[in-house]
Gaussian input, Z-matrix of N, CA and C with variables (Angstrom, degrees):
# hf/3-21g

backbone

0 1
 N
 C     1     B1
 C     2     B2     1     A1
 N     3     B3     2     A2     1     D1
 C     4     B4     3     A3     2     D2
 C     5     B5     4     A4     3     D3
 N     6     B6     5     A5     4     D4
 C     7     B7     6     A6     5     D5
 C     8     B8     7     A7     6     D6
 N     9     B9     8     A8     7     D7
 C    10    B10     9     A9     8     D8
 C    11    B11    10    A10     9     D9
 N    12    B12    11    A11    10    D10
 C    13    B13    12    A12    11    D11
 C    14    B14    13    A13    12    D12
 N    15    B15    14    A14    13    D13
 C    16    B16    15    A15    14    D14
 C    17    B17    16    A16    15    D15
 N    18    B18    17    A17    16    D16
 C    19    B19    18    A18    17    D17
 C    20    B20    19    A19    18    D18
 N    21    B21    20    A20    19    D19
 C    22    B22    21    A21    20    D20
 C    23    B23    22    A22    21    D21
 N    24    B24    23    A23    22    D22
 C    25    B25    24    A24    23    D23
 C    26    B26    25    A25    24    D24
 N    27    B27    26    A26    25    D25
 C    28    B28    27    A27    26    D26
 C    29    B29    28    A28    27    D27
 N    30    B30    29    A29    28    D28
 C    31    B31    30    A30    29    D29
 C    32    B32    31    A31    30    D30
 N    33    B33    32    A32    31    D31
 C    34    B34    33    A33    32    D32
 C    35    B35    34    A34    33    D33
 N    36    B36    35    A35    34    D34
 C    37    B37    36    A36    35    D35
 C    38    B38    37    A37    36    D36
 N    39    B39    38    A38    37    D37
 C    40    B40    39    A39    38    D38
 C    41    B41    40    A40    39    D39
 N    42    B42    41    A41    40    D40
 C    43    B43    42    A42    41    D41
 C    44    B44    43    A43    42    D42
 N    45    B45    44    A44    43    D43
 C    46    B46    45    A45    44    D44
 C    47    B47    46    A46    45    D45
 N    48    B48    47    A47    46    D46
 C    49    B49    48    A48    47    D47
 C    50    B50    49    A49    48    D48
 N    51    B51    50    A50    49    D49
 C    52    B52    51    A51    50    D50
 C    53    B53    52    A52    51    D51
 N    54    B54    53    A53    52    D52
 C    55    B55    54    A54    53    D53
 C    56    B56    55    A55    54    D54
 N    57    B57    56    A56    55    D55
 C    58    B58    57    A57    56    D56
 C    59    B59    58    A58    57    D57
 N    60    B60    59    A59    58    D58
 C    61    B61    60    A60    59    D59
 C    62    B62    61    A61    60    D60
 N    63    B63    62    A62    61    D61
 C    64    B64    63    A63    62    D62
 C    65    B65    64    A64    63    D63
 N    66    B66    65    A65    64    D64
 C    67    B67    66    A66    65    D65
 C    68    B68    67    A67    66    D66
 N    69    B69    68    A68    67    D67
 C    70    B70    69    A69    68    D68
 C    71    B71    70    A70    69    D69
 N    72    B72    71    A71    70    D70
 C    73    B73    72    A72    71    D71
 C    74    B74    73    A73    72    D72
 N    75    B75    74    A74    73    D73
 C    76    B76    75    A75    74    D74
 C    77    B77    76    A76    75    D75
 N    78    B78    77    A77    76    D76
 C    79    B79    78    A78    77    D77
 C    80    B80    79    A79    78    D78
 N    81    B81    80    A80    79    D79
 C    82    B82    81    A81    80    D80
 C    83    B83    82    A82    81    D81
 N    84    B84    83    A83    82    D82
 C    85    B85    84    A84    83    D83
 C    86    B86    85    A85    84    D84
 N    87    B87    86    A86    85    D85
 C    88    B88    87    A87    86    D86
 C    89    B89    88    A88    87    D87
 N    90    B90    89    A89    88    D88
 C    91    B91    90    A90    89    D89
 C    92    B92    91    A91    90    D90
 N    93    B93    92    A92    91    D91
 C    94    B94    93    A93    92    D92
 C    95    B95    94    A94    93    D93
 N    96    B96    95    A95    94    D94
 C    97    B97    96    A96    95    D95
 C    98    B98    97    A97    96    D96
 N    99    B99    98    A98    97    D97
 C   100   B100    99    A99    98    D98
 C   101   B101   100   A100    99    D99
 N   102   B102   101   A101   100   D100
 C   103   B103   102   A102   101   D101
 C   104   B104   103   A103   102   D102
 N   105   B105   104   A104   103   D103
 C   106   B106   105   A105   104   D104
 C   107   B107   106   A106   105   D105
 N   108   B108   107   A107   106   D106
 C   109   B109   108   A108   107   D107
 C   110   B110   109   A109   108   D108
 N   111   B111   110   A110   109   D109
 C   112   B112   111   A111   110   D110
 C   113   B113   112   A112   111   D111
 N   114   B114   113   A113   112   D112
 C   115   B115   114   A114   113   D113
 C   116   B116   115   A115   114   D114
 N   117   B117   116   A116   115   D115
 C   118   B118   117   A117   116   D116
 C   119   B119   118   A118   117   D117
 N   120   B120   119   A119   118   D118
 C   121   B121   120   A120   119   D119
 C   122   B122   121   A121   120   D120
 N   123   B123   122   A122   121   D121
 C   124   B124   123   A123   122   D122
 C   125   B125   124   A124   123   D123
 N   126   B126   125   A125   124   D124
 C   127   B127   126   A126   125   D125
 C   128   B128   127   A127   126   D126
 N   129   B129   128   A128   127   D127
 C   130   B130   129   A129   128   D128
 C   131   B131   130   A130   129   D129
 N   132   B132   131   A131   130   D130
 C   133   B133   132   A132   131   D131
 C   134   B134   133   A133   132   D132
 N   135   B135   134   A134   133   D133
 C   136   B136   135   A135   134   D134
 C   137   B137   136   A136   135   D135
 N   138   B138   137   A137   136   D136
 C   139   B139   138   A138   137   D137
 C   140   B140   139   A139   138   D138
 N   141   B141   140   A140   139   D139
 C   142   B142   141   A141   140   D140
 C   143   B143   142   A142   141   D141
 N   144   B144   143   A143   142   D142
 C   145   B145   144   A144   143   D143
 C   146   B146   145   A145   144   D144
 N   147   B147   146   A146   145   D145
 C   148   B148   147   A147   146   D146
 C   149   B149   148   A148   147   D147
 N   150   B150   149   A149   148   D148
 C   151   B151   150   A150   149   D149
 C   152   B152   151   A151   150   D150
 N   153   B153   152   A152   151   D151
 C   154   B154   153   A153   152   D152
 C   155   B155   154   A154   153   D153
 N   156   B156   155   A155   154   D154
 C   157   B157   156   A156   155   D155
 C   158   B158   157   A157   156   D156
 N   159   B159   158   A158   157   D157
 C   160   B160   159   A159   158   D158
 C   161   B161   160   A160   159   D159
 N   162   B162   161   A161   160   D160
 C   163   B163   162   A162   161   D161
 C   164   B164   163   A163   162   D162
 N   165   B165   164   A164   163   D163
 C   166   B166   165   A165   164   D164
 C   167   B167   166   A166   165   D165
 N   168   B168   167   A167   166   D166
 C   169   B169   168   A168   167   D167
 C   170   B170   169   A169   168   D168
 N   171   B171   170   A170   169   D169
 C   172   B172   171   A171   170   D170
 C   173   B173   172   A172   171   D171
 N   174   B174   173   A173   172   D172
 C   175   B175   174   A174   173   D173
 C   176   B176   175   A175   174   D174
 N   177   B177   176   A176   175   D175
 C   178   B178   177   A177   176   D176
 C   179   B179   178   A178   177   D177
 N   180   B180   179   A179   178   D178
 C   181   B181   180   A180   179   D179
 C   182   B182   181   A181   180   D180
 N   183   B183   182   A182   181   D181
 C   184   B184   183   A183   182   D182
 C   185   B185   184   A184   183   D183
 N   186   B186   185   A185   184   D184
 C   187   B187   186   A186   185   D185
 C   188   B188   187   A187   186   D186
 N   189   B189   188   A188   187   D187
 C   190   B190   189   A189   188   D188
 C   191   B191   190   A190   189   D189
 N   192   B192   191   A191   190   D190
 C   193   B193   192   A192   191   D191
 C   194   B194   193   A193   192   D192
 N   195   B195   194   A194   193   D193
 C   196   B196   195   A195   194   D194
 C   197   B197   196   A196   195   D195
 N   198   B198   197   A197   196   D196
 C   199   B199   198   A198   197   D197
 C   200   B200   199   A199   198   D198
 N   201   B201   200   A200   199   D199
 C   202   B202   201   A201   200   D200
 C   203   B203   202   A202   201   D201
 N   204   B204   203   A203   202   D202
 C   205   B205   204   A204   203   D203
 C   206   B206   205   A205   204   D204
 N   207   B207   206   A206   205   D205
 C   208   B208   207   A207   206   D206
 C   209   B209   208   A208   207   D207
 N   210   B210   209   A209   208   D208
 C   211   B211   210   A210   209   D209
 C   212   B212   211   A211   210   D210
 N   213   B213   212   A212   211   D211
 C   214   B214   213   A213   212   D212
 C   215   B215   214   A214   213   D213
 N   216   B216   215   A215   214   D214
 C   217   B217   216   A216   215   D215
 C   218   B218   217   A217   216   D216
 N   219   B219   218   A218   217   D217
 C   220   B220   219   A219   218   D218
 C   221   B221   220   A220   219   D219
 N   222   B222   221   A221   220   D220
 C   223   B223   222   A222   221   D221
 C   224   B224   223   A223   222   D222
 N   225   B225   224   A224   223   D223
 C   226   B226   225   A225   224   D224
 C   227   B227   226   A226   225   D225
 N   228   B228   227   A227   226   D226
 C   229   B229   228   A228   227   D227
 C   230   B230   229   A229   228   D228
 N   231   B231   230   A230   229   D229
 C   232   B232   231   A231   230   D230
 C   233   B233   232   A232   231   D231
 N   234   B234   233   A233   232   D232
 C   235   B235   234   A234   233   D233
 C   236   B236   235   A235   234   D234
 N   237   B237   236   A236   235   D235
 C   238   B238   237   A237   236   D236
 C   239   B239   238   A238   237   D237
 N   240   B240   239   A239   238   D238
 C   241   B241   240   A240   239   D239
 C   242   B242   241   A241   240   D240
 N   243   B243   242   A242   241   D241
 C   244   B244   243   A243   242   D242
 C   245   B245   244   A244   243   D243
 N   246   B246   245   A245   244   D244
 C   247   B247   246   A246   245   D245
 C   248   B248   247   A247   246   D246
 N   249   B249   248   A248   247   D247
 C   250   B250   249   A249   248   D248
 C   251   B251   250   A250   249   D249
 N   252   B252   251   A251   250   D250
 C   253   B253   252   A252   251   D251
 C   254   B254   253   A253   252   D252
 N   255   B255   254   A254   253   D253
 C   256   B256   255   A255   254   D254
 C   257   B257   256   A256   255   D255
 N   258   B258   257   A257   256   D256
 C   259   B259   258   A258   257   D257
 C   260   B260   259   A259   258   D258
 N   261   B261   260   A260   259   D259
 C   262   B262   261   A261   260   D260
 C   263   B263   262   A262   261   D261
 N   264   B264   263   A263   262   D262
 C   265   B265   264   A264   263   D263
 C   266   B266   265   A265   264   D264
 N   267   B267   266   A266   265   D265
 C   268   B268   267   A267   266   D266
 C   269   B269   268   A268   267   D267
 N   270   B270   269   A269   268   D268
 C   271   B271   270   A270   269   D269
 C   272   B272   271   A271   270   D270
 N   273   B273   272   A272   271   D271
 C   274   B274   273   A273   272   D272
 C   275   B275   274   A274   273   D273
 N   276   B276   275   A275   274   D274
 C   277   B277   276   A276   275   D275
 C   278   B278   277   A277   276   D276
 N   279   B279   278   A278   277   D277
 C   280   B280   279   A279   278   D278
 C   281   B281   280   A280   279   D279
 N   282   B282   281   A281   280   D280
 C   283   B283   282   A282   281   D281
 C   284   B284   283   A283   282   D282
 N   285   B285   284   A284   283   D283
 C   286   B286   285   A285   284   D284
 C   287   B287   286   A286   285   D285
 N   288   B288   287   A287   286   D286
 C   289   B289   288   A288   287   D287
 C   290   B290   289   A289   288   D288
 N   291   B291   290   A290   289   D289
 C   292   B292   291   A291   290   D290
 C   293   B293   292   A292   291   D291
 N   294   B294   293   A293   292   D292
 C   295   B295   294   A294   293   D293
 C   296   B296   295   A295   294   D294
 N   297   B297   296   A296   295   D295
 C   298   B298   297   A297   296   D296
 C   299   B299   298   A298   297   D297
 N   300   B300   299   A299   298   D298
 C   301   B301   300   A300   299   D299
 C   302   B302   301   A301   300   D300
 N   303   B303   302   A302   301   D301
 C   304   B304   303   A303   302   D302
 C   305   B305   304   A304   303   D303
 N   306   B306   305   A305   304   D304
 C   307   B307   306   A306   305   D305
 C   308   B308   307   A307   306   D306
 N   309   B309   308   A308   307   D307
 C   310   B310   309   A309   308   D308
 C   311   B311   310   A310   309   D309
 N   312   B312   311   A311   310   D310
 C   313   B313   312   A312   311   D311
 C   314   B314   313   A313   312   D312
 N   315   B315   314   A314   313   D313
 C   316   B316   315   A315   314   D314
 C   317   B317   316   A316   315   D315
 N   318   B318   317   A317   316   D316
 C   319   B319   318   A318   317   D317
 C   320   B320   319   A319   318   D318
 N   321   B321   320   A320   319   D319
 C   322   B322   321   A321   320   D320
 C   323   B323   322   A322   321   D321

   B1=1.4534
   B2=1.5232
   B3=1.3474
   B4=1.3702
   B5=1.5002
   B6=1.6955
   B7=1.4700
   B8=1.8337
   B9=1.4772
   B10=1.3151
   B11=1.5026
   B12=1.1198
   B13=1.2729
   B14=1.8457
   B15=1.3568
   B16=1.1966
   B17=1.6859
   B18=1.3796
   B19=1.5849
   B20=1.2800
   B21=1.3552
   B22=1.4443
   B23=1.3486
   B24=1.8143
   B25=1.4385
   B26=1.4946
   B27=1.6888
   B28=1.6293
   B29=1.6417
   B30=1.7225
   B31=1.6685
   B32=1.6539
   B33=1.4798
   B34=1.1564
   B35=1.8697
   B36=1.1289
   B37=1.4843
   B38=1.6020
   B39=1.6043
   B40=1.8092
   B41=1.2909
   B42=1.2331
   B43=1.8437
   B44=1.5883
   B45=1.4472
   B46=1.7511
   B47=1.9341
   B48=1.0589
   B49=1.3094
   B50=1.7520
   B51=0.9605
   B52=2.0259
   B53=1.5793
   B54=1.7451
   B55=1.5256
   B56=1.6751
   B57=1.0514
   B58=1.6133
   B59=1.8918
   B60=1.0996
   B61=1.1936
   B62=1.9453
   B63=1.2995
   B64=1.2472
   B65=1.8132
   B66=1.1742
   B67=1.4205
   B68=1.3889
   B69=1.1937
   B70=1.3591
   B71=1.8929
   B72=1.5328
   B73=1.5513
   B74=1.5661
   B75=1.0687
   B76=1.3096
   B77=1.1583
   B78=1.4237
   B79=1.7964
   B80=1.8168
   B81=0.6285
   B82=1.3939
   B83=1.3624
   B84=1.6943
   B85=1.3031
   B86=1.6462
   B87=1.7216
   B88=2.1052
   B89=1.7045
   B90=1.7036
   B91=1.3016
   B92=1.4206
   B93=1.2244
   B94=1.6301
   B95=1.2590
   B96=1.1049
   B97=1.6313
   B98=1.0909
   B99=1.5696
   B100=1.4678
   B101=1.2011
   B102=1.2651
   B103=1.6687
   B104=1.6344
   B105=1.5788
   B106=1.8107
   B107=1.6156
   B108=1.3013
   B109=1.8155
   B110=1.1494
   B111=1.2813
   B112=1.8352
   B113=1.3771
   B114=1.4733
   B115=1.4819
   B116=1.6060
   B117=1.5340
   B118=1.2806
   B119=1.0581
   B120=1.6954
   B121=1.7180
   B122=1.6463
   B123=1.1252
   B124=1.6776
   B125=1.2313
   B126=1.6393
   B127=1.3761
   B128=1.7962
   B129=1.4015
   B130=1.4662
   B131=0.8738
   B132=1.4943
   B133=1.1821
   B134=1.6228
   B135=1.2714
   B136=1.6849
   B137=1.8401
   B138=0.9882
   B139=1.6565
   B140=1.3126
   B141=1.3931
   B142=1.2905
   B143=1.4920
   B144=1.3038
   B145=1.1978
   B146=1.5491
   B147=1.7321
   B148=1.6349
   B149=1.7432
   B150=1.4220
   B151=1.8012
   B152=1.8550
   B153=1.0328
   B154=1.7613
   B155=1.4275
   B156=1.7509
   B157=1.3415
   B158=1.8664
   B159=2.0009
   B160=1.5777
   B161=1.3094
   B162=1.6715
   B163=1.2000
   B164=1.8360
   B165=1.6534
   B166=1.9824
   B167=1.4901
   B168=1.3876
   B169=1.2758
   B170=1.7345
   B171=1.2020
   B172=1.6523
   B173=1.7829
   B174=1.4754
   B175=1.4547
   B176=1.7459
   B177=1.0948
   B178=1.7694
   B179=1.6413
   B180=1.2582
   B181=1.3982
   B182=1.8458
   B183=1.3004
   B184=1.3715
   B185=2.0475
   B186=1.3131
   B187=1.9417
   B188=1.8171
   B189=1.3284
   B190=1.4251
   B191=2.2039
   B192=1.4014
   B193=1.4046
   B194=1.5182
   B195=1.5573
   B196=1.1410
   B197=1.9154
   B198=1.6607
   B199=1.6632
   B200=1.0734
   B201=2.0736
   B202=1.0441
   B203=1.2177
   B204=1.4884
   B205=1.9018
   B206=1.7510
   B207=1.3750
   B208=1.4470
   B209=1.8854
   B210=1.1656
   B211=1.2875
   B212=1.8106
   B213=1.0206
   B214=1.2002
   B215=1.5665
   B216=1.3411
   B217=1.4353
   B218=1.9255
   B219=1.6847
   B220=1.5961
   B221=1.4533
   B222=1.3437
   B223=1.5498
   B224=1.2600
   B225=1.2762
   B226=1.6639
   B227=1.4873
   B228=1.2044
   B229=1.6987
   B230=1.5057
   B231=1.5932
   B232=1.4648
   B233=1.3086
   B234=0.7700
   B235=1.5404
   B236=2.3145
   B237=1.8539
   B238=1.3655
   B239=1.5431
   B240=1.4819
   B241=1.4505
   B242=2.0639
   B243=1.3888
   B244=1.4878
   B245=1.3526
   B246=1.5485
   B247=1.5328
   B248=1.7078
   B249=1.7682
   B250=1.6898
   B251=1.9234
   B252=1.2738
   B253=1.1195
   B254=1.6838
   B255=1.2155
   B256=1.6290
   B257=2.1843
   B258=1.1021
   B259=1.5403
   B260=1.3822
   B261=1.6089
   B262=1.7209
   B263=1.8157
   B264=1.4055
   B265=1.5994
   B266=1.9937
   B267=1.2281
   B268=1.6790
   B269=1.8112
   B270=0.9518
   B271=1.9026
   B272=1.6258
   B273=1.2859
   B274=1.6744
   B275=1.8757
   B276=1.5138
   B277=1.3376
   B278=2.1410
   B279=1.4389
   B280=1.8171
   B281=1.6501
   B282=1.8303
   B283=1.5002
   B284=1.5509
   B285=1.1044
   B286=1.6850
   B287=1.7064
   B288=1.4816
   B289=1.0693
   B290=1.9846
   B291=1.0422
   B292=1.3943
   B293=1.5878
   B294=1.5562
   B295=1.7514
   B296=1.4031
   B297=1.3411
   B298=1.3124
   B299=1.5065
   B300=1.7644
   B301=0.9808
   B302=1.6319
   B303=1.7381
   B304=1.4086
   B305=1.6137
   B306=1.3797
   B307=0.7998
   B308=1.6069
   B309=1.3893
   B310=1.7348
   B311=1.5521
   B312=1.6631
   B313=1.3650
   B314=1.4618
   B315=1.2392
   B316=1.1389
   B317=1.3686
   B318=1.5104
   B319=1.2261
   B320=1.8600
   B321=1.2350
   B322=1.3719
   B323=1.4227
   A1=108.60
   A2=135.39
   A3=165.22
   A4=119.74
   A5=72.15
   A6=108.55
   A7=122.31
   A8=120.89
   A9=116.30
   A10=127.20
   A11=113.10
   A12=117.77
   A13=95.78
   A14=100.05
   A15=113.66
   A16=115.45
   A17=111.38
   A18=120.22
   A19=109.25
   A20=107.72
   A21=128.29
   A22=132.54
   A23=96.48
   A24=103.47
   A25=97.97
   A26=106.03
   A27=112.49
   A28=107.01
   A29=79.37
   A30=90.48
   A31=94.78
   A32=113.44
   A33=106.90
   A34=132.75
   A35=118.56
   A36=105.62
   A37=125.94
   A38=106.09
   A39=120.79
   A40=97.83
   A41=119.79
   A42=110.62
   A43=114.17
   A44=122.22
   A45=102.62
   A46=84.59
   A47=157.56
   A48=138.74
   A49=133.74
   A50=81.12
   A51=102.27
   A52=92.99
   A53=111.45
   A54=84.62
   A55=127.81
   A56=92.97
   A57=93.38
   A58=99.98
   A59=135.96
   A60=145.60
   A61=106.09
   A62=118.59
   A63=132.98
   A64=114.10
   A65=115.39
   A66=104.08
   A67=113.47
   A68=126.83
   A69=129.19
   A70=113.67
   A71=80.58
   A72=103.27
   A73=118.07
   A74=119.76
   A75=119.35
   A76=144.47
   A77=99.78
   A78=113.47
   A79=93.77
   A80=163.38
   A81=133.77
   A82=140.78
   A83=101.77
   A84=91.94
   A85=100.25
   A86=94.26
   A87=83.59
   A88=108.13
   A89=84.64
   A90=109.59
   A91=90.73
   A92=127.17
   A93=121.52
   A94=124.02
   A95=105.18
   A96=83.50
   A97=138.63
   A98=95.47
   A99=112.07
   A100=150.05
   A101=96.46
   A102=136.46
   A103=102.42
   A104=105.05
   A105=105.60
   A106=96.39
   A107=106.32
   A108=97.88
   A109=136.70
   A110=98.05
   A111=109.93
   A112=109.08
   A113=115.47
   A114=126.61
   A115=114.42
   A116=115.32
   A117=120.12
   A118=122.47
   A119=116.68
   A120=124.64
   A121=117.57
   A122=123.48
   A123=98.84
   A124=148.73
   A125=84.93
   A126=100.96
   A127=127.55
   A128=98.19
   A129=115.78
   A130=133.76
   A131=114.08
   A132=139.33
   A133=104.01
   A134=118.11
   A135=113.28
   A136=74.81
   A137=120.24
   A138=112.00
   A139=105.47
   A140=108.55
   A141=136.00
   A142=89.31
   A143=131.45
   A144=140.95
   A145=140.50
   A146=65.26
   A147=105.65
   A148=109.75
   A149=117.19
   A150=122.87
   A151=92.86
   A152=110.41
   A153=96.75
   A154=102.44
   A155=118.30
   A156=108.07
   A157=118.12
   A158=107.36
   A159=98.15
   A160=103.94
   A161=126.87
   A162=124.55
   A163=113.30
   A164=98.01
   A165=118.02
   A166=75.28
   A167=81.06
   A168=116.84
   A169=114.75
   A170=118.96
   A171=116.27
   A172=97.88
   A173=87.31
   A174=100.08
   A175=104.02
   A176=127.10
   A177=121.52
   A178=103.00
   A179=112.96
   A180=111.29
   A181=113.67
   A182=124.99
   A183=122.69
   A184=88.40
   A185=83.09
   A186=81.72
   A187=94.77
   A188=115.24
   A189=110.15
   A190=100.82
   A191=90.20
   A192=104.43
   A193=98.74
   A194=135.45
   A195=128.61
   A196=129.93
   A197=88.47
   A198=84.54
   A199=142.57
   A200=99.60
   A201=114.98
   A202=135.51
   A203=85.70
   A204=88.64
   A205=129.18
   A206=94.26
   A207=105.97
   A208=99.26
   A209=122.60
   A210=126.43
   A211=113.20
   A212=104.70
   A213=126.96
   A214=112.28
   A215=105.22
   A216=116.25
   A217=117.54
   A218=84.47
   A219=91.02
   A220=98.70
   A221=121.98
   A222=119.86
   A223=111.40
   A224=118.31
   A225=124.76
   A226=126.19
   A227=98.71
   A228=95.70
   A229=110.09
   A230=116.73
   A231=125.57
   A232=121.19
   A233=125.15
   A234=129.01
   A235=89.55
   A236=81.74
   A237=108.98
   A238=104.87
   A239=114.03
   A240=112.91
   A241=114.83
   A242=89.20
   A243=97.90
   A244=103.51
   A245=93.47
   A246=95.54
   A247=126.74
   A248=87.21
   A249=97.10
   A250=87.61
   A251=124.02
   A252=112.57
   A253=124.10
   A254=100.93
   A255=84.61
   A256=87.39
   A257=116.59
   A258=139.49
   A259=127.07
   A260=100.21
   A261=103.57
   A262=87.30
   A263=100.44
   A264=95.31
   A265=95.06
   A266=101.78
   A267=116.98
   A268=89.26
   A269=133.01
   A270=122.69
   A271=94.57
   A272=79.05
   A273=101.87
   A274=118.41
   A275=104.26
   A276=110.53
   A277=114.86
   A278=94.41
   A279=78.34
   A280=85.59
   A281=83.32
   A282=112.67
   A283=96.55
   A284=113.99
   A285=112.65
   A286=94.03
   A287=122.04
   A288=117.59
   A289=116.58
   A290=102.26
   A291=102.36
   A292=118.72
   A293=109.83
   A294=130.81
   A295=90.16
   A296=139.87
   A297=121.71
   A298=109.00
   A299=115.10
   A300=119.27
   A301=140.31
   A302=102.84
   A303=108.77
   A304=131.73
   A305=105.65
   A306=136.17
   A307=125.07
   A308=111.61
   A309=148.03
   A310=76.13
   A311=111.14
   A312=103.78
   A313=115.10
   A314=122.94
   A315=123.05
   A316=92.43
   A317=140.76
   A318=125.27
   A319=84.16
   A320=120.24
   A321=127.99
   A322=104.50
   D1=138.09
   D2=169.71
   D3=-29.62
   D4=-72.78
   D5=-159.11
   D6=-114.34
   D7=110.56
   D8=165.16
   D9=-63.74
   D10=175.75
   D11=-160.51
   D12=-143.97
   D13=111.82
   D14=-178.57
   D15=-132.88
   D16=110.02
   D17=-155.51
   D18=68.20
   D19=-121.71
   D20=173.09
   D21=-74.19
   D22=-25.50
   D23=-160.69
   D24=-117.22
   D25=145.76
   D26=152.50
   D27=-60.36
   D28=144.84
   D29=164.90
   D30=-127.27
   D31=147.70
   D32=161.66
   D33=-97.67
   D34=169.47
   D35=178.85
   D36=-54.05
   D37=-41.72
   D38=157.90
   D39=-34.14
   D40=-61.88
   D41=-162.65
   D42=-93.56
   D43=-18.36
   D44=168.31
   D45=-81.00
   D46=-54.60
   D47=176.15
   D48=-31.97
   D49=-24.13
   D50=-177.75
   D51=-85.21
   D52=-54.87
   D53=172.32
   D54=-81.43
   D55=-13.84
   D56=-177.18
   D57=-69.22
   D58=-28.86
   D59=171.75
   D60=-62.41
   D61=-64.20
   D62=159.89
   D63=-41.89
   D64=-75.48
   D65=163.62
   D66=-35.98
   D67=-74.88
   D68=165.38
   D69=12.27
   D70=-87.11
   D71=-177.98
   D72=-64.52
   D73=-32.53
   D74=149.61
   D75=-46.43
   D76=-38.15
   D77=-179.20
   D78=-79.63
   D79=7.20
   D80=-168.39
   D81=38.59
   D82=21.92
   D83=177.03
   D84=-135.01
   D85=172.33
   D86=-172.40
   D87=-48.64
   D88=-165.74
   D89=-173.03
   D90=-82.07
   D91=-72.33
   D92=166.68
   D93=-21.54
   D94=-63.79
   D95=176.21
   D96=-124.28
   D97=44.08
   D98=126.53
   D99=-52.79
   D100=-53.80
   D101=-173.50
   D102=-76.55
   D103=-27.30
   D104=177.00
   D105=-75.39
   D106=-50.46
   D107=-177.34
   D108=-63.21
   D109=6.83
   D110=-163.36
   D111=-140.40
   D112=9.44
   D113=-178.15
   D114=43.28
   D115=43.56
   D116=151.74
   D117=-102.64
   D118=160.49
   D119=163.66
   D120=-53.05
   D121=138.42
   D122=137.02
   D123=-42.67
   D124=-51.93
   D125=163.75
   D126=-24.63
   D127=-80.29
   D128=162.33
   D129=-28.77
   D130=-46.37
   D131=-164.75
   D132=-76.48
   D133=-26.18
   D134=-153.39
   D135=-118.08
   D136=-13.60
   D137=-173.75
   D138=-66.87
   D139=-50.89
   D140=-160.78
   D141=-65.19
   D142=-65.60
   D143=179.93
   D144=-6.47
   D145=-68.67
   D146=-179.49
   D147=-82.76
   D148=-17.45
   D149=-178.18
   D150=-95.94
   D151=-27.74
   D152=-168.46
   D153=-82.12
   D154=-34.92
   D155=-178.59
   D156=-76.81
   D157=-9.16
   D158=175.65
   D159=-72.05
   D160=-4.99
   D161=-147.60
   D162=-104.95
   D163=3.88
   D164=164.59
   D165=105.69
   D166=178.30
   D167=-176.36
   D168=-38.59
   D169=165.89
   D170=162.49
   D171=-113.96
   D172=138.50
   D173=179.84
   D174=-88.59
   D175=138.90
   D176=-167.36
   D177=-143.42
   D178=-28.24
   D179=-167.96
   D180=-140.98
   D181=148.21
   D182=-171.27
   D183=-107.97
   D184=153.01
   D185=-168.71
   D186=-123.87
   D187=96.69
   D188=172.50
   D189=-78.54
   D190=138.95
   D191=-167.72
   D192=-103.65
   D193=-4.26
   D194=179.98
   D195=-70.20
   D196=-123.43
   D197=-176.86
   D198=-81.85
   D199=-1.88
   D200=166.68
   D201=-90.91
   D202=27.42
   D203=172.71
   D204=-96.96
   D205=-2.25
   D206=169.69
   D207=-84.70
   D208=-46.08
   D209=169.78
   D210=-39.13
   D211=-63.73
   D212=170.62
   D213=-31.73
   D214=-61.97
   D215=-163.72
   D216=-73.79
   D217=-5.28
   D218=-169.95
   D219=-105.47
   D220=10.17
   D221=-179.77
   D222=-128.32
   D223=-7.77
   D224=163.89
   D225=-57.11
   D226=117.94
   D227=173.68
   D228=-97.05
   D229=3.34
   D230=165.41
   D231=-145.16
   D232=152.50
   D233=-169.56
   D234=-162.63
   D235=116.06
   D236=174.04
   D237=-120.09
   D238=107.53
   D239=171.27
   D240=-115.61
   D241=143.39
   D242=-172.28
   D243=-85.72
   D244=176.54
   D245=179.96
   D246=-85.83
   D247=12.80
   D248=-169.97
   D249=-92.91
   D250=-6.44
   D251=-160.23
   D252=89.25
   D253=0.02
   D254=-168.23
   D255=-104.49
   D256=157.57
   D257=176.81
   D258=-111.88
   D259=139.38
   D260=-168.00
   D261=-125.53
   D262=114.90
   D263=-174.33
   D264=-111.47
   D265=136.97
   D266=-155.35
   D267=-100.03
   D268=128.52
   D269=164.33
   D270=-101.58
   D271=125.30
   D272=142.68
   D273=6.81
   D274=-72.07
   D275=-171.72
   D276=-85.36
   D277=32.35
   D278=-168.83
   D279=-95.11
   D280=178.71
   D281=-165.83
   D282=-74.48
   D283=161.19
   D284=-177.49
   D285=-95.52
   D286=-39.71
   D287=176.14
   D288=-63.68
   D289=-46.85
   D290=173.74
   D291=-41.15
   D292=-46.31
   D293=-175.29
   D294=-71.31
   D295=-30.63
   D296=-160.93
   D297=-92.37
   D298=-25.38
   D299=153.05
   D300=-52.53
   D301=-54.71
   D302=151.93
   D303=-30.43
   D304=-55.40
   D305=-177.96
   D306=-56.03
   D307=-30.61
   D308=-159.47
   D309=-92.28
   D310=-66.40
   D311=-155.40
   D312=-96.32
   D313=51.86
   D314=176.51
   D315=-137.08
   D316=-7.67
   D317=-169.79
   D318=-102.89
   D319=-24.18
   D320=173.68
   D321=50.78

């Protein structure tokens, strides 16, 4: 079978893998020992890796473009803008693991 079943809803292996990848990067610690604390392979672990990223981008965050972007702009301690014009403004208080994730998936 595929797919778990958590509450109500299926989950599939793509998506407890996306977080197990995300935790990953969050925790701050290797891939090893990670995978020792959590009774996974490497193997798996980098399989999985390597099939979710042929599979586009990972979607992680919803981007409201409205009025809170003047809000936004006054609490940033970074502001990274592309050359398409569009902006990734970083505050002060984020997770370092979260940014490293962002970060993972923006070089895609």
């Amino acid at each position: 079978m595929s797919d778990a079943m958590i509450g109500e809803r299926a989950v599939s292996k793509a998506d407890v893998w996306r977080e197990r990848l995300a935790e990953q990067a969050r925790s701050g610690l290797s891939v090893k020992q990670f995978c020792e604390e959590h009774g996974l392979t490497q193997y798996s672990f980098y399989a999985w890796r390597k099939r979710l990223r042929q599979n586009g981008p990972v979607r992680f965050a919803l981007v409201d473009r409205g009025a809170a972007q003047q809000e936004c702009a006054a609490g940033a301690s970074l502001e990274l803008v592309f050359p398409t014009g569009e902006s990734l403004r970083i505050g002060s208080g984020v997770d370092g693991g979260t940014l490293r994730t962002v970060v993972a998936a923006l070089r895609g």
